[in-house]
C-alpha positions in Angstrom: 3.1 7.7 -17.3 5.2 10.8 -15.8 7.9 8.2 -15.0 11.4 9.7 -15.2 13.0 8.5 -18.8 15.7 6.4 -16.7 12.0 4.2 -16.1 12.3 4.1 -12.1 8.8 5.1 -11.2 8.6 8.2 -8.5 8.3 7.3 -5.1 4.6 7.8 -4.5 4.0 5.1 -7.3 6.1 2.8 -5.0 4.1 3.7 -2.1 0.4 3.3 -4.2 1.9 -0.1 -4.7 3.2 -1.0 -1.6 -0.7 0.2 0.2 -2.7 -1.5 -2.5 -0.7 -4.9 -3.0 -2.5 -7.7 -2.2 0.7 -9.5 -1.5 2.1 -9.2 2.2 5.3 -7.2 1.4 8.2 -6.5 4.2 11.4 -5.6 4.7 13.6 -7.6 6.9 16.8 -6.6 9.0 19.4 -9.4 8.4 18.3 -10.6 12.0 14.6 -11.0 10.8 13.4 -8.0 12.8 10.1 -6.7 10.4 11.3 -3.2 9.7 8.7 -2.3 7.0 4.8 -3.9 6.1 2.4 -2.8 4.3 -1.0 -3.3 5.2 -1.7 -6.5 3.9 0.4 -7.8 6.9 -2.6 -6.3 8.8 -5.5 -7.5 7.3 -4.3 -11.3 6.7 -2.5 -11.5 10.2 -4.9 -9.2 12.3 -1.9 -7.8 14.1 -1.3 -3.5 13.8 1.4 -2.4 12.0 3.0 -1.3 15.2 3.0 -5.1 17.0 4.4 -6.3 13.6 7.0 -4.2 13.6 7.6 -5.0 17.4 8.6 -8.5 16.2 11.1 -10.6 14.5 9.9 -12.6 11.3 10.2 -15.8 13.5 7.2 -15.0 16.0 4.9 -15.3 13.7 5.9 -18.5 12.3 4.8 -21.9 14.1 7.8 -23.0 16.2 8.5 -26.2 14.7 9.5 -23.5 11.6 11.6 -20.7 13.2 15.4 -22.6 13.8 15.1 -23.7 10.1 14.0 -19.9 8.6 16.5 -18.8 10.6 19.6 -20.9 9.6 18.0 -20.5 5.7 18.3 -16.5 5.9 21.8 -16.2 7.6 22.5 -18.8 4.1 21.0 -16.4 1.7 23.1 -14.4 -1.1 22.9 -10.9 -2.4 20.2 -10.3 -5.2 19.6 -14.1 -5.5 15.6 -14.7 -4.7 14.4 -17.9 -2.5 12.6 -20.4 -4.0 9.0 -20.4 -2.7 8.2 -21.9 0.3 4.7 -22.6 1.9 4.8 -22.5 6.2 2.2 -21.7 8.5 1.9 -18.3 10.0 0.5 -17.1 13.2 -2.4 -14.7 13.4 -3.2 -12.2 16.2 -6.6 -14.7 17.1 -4.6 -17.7 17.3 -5.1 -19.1 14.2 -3.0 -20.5 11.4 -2.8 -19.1 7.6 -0.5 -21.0 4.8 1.3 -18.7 4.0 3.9 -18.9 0.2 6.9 -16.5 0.6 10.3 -15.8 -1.4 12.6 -13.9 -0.1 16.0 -11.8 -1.4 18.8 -10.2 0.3 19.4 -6.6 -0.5 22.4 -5.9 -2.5 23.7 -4.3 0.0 23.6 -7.4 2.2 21.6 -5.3 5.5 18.1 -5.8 4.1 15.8 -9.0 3.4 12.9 -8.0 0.8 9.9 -10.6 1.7 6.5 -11.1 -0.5 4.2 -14.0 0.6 0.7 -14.2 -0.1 -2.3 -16.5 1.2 -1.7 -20.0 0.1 -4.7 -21.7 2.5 -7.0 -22.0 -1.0 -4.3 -23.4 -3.4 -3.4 -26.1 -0.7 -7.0 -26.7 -0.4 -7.4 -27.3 -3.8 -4.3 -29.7 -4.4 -5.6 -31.6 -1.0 -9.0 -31.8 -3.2 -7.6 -33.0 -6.0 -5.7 -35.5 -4.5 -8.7 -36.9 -2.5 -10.6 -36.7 -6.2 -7.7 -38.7 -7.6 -8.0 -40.8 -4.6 -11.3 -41.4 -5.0 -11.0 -42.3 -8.7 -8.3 -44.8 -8.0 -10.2 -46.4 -5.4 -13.2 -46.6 -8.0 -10.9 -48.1 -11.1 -9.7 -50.8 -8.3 -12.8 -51.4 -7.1 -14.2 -51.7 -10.6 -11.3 -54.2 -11.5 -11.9 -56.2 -8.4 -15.7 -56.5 -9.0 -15.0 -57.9 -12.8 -12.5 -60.1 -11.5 -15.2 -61.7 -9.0 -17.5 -62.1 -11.3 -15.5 -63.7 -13.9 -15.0 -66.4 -10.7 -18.5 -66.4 -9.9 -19.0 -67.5 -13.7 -16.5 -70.3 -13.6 -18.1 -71.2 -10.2 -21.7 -71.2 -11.2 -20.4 -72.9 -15.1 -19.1 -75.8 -12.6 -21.6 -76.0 -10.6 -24.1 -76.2 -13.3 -22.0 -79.0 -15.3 -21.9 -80.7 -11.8 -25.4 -80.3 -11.0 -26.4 -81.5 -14.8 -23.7 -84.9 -13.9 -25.1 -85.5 -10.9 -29.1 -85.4 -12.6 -27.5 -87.6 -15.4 -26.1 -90.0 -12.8 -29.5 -90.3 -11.2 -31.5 -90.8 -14.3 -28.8 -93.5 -15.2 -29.8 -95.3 -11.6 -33.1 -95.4 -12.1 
């Protein structure tokens, strides 16, 4: 590999990694200012590296997000990742992308280390297979419901057949 034998890769495998991930990777200043993207940031968002790093992590979140990602990073602790959380992100055209993100505070406390990548499909997936089981519920109660009418229907029609024989009986008796 040509890695030094203390196993930290040189820095231009860092950088080959950082240009090819397809995970949106950034480094945060402790006030959410984007110091560092790669180019993922670019291609998913649509906004140049420079704009991006014009901007705090918070403009490009939907509003009804930014108090709460806020309050959550002043709360985080050294080394210790996030869990993963799912918001929506704005893009240079307007849009919205679901984007999944964990974050971790530098050990040094000054730097927030960011990965998210797009979560649009997966939650398109889970919204599918909820409808699907949905759907199949729906079916099992409609089945259910259908059986249960037509083991009334049987009791009706069985009455109304002993009926309809009592009442012929009842005539022929008359006559």
């Amino acid at each position: 590999m040509g890695w030094a034998q203390d196993g930290v890769p040189p820095p231009s495998a860092l950088a080959a990694h950082w240009d090819l991930s397809p995970l949106l990777l950034a480094v945060l200043g402790r006030d959410g200012a984007l110091l560092h993207v790669n180019p993922t940031w670019s291609r998913v968002l649509g906004w140049s590296e420079g704009e991006l790093r014009s901007m705090q992590v918070f403009d490009l979140l939907e509003p009804g997000r930014r108090e709460g990602v806020r309050a959550f990073l002043t709360e985080l602790q050294p080394g210790v990742p996030s869990q993963a959380t799912e918001a929506r992100w704005c893009r240079a055209d307007g849009s919205t992308i679901w984007l999944r993100s964990r974050v971790v505070l530098g050990s040094q406390g000054d730097e927030i280390y960011l990965s998210a990548s797009d979560a649009t499909m997966v939650r398109a997936a889970r919204r599918g297979a909820v409808r699907q089981a949905e759907a199949e519920t729906l079916a099992r109660v409609a089945a259910t419901m259908a059986h249960d009418v037509k083991n009334l229907l049987s009791v009706m029609l069985a009455n109304a057949s002993l009926l309809q024989e009592q009442v012929h009986d009842k005539e022929l008796a008359e006559e």
